[in-house]
KOLTIKE-97405 format. One record per residue: residue in one letter; residue number from 1; x, y, z of N, C-alpha, C, O in turn. Coordinates in steps of 0.001 Angstrom, whole numbers, plus 500000, padded with zeros to 6 digits. Atoms other than C-alpha are relative to their C-alpha. Layout:
// residues N
<site 'a', NUM, <X, Y, Z>, <X, Y, Z>, <X, Y, Z>, <X, Y, Z>>
...
This chain:
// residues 152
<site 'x', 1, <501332, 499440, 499994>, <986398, 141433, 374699>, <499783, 500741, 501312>, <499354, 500016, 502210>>
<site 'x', 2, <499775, 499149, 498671>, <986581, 144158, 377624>, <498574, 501130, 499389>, <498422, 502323, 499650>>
<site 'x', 3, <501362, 498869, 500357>, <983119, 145728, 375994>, <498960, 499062, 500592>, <498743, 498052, 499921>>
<site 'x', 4, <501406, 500086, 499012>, <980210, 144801, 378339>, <498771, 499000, 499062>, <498311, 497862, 499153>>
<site 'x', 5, <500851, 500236, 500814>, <977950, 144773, 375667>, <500516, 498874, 498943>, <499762, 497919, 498758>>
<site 'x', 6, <499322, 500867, 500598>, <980314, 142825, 373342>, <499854, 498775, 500697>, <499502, 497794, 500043>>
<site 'x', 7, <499916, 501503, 499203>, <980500, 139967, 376264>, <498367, 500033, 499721>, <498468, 499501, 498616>>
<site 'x', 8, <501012, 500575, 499749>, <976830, 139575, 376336>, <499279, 500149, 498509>, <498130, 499707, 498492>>
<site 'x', 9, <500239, 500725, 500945>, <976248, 139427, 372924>, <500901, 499129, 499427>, <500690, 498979, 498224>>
<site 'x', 10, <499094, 501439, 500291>, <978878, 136562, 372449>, <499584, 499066, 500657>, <500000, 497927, 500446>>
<site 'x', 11, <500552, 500682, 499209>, <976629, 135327, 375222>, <498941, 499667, 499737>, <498420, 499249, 500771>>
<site 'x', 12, <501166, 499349, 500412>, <973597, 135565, 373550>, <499122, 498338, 499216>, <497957, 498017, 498985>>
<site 'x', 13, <500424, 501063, 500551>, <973660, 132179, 372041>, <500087, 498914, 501022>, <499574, 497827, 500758>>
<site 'x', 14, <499936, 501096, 499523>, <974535, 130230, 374915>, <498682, 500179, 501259>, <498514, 499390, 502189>>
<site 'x', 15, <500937, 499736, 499505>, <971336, 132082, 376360>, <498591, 499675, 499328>, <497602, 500407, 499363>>
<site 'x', 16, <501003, 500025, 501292>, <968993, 130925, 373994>, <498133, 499904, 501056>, <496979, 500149, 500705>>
<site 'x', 17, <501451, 500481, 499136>, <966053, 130058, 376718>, <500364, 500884, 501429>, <501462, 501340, 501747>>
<site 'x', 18, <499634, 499576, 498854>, <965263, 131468, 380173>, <500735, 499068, 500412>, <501875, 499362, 500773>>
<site 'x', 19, <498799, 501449, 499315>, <966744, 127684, 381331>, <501530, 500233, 499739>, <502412, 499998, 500564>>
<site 'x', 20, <498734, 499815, 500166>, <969728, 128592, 379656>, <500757, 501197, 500676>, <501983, 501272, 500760>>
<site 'x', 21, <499624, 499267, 498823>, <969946, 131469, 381990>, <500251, 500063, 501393>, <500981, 500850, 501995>>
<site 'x', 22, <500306, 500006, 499102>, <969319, 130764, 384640>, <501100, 498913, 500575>, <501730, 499001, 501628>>
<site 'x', 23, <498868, 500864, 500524>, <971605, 127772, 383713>, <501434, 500502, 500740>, <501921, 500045, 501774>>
<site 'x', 24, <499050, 498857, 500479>, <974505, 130493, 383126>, <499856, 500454, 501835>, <500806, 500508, 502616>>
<site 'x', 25, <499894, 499078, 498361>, <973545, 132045, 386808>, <500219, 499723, 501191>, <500674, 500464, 502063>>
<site 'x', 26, <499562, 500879, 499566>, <973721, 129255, 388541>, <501654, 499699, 500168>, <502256, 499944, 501214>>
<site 'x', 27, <498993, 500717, 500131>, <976987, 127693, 387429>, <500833, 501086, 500195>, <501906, 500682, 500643>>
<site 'x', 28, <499222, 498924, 499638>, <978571, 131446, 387802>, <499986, 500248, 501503>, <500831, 500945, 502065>>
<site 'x', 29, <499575, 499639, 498329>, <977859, 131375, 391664>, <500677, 498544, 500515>, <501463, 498344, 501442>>
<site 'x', 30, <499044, 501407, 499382>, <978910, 127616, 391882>, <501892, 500175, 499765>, <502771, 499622, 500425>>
<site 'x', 31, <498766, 499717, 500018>, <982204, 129125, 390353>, <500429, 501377, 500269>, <500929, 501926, 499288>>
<site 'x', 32, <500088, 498909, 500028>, <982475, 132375, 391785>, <500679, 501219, 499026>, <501506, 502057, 499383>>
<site 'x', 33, <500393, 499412, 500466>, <982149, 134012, 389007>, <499824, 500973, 499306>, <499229, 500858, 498235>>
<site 'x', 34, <501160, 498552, 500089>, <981285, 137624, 388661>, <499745, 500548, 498956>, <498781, 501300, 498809>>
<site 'x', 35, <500053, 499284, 500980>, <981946, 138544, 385594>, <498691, 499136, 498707>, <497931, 499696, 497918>>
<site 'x', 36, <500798, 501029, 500677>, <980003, 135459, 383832>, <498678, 500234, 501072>, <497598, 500240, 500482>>
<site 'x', 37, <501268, 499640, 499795>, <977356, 136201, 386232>, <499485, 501555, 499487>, <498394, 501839, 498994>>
<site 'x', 38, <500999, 498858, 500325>, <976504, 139418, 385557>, <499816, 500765, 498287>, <499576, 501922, 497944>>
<site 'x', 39, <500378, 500148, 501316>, <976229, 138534, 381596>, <498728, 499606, 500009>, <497990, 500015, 499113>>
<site 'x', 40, <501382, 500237, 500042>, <973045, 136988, 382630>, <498856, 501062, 500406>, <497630, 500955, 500390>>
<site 'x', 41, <500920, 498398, 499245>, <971712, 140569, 384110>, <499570, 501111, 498339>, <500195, 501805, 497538>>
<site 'x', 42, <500720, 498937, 501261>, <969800, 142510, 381313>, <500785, 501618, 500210>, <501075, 502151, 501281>>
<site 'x', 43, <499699, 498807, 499901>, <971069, 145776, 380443>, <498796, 501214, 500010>, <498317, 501727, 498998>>
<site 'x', 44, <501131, 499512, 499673>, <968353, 147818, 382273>, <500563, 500444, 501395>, <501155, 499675, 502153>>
<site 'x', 45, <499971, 499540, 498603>, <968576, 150700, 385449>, <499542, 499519, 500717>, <500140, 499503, 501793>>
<site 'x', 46, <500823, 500296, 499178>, <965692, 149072, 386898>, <500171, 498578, 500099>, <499145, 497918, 500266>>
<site 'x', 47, <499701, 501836, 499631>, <967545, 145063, 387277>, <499374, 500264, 501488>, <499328, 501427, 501888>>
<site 'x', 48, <499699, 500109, 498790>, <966735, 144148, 390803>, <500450, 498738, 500800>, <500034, 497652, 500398>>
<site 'x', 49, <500124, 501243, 499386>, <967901, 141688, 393352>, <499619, 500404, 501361>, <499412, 501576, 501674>>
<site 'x', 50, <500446, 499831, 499107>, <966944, 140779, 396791>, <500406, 498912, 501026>, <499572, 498094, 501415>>
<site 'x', 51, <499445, 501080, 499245>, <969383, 138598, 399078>, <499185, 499749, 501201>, <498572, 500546, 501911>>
<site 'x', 52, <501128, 500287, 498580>, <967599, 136407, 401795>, <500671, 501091, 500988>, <501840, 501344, 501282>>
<site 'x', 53, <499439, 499331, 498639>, <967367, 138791, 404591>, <500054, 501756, 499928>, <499657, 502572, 500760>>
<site 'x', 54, <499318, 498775, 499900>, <968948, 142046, 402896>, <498803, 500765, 499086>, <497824, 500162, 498647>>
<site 'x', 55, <500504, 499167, 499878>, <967503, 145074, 401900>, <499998, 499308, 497805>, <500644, 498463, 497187>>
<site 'x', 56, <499700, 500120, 501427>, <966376, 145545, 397803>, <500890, 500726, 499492>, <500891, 501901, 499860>>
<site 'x', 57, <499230, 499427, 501050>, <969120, 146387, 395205>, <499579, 500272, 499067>, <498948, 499414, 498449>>
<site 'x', 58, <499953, 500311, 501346>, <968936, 148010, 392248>, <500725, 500685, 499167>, <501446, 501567, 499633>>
<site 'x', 59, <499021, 499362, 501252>, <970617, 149094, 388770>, <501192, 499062, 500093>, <501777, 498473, 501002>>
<site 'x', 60, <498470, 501206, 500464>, <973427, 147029, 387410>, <501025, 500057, 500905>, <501428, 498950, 501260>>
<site 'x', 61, <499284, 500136, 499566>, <976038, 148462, 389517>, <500026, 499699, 501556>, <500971, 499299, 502236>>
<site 'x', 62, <500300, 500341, 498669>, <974249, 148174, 392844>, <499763, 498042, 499923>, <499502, 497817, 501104>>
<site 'x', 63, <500401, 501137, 500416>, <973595, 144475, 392035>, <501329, 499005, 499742>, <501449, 497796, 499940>>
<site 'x', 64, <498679, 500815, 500487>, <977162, 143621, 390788>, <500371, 500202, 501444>, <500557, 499073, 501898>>
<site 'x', 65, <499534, 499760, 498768>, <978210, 145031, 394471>, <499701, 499061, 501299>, <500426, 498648, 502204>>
<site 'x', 66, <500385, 501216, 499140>, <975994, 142704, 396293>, <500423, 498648, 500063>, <500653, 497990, 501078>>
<site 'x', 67, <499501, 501033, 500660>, <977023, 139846, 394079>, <501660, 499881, 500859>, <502023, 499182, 501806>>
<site 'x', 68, <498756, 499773, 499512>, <980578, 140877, 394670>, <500131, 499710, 501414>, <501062, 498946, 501669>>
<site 'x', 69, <499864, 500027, 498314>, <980191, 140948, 398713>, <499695, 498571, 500156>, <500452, 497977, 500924>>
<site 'x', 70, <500787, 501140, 499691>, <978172, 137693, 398630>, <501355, 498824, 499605>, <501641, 497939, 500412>>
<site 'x', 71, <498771, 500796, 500219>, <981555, 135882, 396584>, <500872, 500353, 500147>, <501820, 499920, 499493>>
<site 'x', 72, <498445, 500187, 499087>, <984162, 137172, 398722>, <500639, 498739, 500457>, <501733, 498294, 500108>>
<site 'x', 73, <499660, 501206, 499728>, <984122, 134103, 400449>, <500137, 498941, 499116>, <500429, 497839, 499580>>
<site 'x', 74, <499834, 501121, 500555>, <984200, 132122, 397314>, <498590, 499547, 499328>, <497418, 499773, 499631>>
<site 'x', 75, <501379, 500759, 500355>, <982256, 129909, 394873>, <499154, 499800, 501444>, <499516, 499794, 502621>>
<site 'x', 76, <501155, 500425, 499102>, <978656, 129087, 396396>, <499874, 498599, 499928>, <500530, 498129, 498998>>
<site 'x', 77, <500135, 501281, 500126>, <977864, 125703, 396767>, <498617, 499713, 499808>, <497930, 499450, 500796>>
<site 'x', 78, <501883, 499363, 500755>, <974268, 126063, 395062>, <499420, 498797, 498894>, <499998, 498385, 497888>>
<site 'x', 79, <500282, 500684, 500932>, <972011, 123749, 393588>, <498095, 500492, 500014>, <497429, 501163, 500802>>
<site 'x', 80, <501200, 499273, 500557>, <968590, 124276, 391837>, <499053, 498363, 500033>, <499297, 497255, 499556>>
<site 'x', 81, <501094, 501173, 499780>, <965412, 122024, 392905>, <498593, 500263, 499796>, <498184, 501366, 500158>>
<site 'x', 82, <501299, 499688, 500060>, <961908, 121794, 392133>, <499833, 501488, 499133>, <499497, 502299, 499997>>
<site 'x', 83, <500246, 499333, 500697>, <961573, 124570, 389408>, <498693, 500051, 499265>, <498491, 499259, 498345>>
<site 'x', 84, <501144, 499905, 500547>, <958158, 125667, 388505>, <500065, 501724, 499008>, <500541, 502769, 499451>>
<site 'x', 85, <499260, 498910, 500617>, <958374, 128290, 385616>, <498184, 500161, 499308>, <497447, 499239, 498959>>
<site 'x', 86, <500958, 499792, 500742>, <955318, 130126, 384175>, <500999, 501177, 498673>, <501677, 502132, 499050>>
<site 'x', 87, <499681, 499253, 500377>, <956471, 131647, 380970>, <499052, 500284, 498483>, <498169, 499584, 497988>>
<site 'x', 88, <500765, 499329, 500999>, <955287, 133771, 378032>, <501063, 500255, 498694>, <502120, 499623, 498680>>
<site 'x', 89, <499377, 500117, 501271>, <956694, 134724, 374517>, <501439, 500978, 500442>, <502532, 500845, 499891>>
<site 'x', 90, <499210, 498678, 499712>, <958707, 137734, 376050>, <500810, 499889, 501810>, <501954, 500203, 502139>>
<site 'x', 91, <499620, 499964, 498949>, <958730, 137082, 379793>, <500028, 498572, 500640>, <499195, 497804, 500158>>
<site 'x', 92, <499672, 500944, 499059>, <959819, 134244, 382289>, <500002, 499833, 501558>, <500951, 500334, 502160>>
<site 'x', 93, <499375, 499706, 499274>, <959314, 133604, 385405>, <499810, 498568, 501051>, <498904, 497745, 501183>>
<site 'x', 94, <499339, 501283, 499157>, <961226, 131095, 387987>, <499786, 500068, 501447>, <500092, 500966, 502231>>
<site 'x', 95, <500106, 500058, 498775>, <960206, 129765, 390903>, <500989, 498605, 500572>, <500730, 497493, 500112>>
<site 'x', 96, <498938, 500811, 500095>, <962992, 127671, 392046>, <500386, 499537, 501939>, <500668, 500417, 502751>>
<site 'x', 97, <499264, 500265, 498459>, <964065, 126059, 395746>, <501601, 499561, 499687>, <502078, 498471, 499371>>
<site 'x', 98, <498295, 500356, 499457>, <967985, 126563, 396197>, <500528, 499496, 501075>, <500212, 499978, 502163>>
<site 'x', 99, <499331, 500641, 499010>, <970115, 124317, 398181>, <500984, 500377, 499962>, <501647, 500366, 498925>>
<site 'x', 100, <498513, 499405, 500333>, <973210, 125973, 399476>, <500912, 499207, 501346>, <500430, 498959, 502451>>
<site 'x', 101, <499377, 500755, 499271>, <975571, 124248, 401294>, <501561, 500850, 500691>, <502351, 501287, 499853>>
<site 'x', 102, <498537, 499132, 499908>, <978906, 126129, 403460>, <500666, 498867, 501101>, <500363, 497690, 501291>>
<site 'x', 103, <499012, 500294, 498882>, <981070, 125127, 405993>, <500279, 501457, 501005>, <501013, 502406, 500730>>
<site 'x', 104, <499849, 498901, 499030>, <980764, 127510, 409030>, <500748, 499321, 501388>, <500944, 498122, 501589>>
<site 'x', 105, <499025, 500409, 498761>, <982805, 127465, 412461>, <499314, 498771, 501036>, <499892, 497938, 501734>>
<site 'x', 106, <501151, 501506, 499655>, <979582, 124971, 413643>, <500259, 498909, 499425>, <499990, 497843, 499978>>
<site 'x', 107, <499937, 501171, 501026>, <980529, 122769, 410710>, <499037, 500135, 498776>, <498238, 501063, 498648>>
<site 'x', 108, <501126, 499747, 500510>, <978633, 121936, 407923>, <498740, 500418, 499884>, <497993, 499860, 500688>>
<site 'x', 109, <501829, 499448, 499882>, <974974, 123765, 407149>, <500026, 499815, 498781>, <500935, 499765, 497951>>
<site 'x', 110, <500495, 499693, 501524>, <972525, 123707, 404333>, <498579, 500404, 500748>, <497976, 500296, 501815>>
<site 'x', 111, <501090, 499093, 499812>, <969892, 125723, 403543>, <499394, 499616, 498907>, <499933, 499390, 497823>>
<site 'x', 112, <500988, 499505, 501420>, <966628, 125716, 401423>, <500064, 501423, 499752>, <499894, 501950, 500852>>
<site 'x', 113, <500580, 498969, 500844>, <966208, 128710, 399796>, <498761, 500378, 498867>, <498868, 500273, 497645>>
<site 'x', 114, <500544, 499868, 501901>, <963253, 129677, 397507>, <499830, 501421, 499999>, <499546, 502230, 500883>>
<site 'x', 115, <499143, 498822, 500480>, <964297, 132413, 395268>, <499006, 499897, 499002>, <498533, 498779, 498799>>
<site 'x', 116, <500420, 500310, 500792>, <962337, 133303, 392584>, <500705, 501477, 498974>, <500932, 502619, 499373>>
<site 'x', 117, <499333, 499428, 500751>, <963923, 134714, 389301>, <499443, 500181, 498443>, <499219, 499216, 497712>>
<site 'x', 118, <500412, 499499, 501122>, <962804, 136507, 386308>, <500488, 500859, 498980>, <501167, 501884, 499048>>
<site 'x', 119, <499287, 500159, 501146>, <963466, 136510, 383072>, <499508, 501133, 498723>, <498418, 501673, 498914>>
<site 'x', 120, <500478, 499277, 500707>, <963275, 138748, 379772>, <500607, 499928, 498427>, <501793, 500234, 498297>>
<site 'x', 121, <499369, 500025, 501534>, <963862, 138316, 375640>, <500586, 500831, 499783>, <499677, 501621, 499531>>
<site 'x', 122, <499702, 498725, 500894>, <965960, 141176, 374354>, <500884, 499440, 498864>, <501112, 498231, 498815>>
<site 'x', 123, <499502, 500284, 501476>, <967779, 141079, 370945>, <501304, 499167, 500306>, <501818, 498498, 499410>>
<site 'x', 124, <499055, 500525, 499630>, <970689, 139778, 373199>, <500274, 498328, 500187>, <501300, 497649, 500160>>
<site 'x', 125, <500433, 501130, 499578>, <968785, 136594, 374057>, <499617, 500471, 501092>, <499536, 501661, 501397>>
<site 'x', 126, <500431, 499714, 498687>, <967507, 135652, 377629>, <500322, 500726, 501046>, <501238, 500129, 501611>>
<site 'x', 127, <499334, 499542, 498856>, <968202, 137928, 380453>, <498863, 500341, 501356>, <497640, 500473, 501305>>
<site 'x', 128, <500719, 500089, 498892>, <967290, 138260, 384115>, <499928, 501187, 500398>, <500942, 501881, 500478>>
<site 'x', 129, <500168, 498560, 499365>, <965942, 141301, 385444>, <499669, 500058, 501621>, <500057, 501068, 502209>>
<site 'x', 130, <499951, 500447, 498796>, <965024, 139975, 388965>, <500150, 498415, 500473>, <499782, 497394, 499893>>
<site 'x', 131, <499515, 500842, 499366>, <966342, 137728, 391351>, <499435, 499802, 501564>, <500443, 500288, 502076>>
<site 'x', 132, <500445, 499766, 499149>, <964574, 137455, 394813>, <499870, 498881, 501111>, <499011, 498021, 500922>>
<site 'x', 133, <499863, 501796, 499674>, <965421, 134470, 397482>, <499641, 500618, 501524>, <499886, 501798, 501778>>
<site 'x', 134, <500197, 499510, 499058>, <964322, 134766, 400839>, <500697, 498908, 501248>, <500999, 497764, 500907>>
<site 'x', 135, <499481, 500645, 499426>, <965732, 133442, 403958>, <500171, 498582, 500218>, <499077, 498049, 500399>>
<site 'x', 136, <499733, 501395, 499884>, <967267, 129717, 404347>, <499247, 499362, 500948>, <499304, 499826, 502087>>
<site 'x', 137, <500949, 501309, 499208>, <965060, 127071, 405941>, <501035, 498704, 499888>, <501538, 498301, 498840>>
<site 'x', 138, <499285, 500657, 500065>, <967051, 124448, 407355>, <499237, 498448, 499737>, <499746, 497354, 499985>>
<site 'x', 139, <500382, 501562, 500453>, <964824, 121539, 406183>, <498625, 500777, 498545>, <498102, 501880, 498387>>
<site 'x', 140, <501090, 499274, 501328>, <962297, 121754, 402686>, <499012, 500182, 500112>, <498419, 499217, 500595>>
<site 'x', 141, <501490, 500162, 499685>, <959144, 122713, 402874>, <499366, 499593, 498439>, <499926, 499901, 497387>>
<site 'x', 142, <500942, 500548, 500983>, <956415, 121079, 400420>, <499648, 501399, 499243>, <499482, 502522, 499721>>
<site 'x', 143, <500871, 498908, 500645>, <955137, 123135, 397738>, <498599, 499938, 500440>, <498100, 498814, 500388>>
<site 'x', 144, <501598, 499610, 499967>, <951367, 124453, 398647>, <498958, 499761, 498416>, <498641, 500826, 497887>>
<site 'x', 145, <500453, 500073, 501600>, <949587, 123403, 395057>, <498324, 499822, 500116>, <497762, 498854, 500629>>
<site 'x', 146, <501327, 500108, 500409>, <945989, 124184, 394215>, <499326, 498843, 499197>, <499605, 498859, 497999>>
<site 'x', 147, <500295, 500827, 500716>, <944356, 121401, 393026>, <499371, 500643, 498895>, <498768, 501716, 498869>>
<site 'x', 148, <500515, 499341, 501465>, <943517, 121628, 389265>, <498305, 499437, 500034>, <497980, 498433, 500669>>
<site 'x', 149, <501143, 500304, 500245>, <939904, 121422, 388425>, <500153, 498881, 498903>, <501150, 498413, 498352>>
<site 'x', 150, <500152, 501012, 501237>, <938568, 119032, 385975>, <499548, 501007, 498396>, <498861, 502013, 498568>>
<site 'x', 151, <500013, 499131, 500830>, <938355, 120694, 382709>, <499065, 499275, 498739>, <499548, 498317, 498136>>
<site 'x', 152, <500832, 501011, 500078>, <935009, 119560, 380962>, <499750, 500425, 498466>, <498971, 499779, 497765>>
């Protein structure tokens, strides 16, 4: 299957939910990947991502490039915490704190990350059209949560 489109509709079922994407996007940077990640990227000019720190990407092939640079060094060591998801019949979207873990010439680091990632139905199943994580915090911060009213 060397057709693009072919891979991501063979993918289409194991995308059945945004979770199952996001799922899929995940477990492609824990194994670096690239090609299984960027089945979860909608076929759309206007994808974007936005690595902590770096400038915005966009269109599929600017996006696979970043990806690509980011798993030179290898699977990520990435895990997904506290997920708050507002979603709709059509759209998804993820608010997620990533824990990434490396080994640098200091030794071990980890980082929070919150990234937030959004999602979209097409005939393919779920796909992500943005991705957006902003710089690592080396300890978690609390979510900020509005208290809910009473609802009478």
């Amino acid at each position: 299957m060397n057709d693009p489109r072919a891979r991501k509709a063979s993918q289409a079922a194991l995308m059945a939910s945004a979770d199952d994407t996001e799922a899929t996007f995940y477990e492609a940077l824990q194994q670096g990947d690239l090609v299984r990640l960027m089945t979860v990227w909608a076929d759309d000019e206007e994808i974007a991502c936005v690595h902590p720190g770096g400038p915005r990407v966009v269109g599929p092939v600017a996006v696979r490039a970043a990806f690509e640079a980011v798993l030179t060094q290898g699977p990520i060591d990435i895990s997904v915490h506290h997920v708050r998801r507002l979603e709709q019949a059509h759209m998804a979207v993820h608010h997620v704190t990533e824990l990434v873990r490396a080994v640098t010439p200091e030794g071990p680091q980890t980082a929070y990350v919150m990234a937030t990632n959004v999602y979209v139905r097409t005939e393919q199943g779920w796909r992500m059209v943005a991705h957006h994580a902003s710089p690592g915090l080396s300890q978690e911060l609390p979510d900020i949560v509005e208290p809910r009213g009473v609802l009478h």
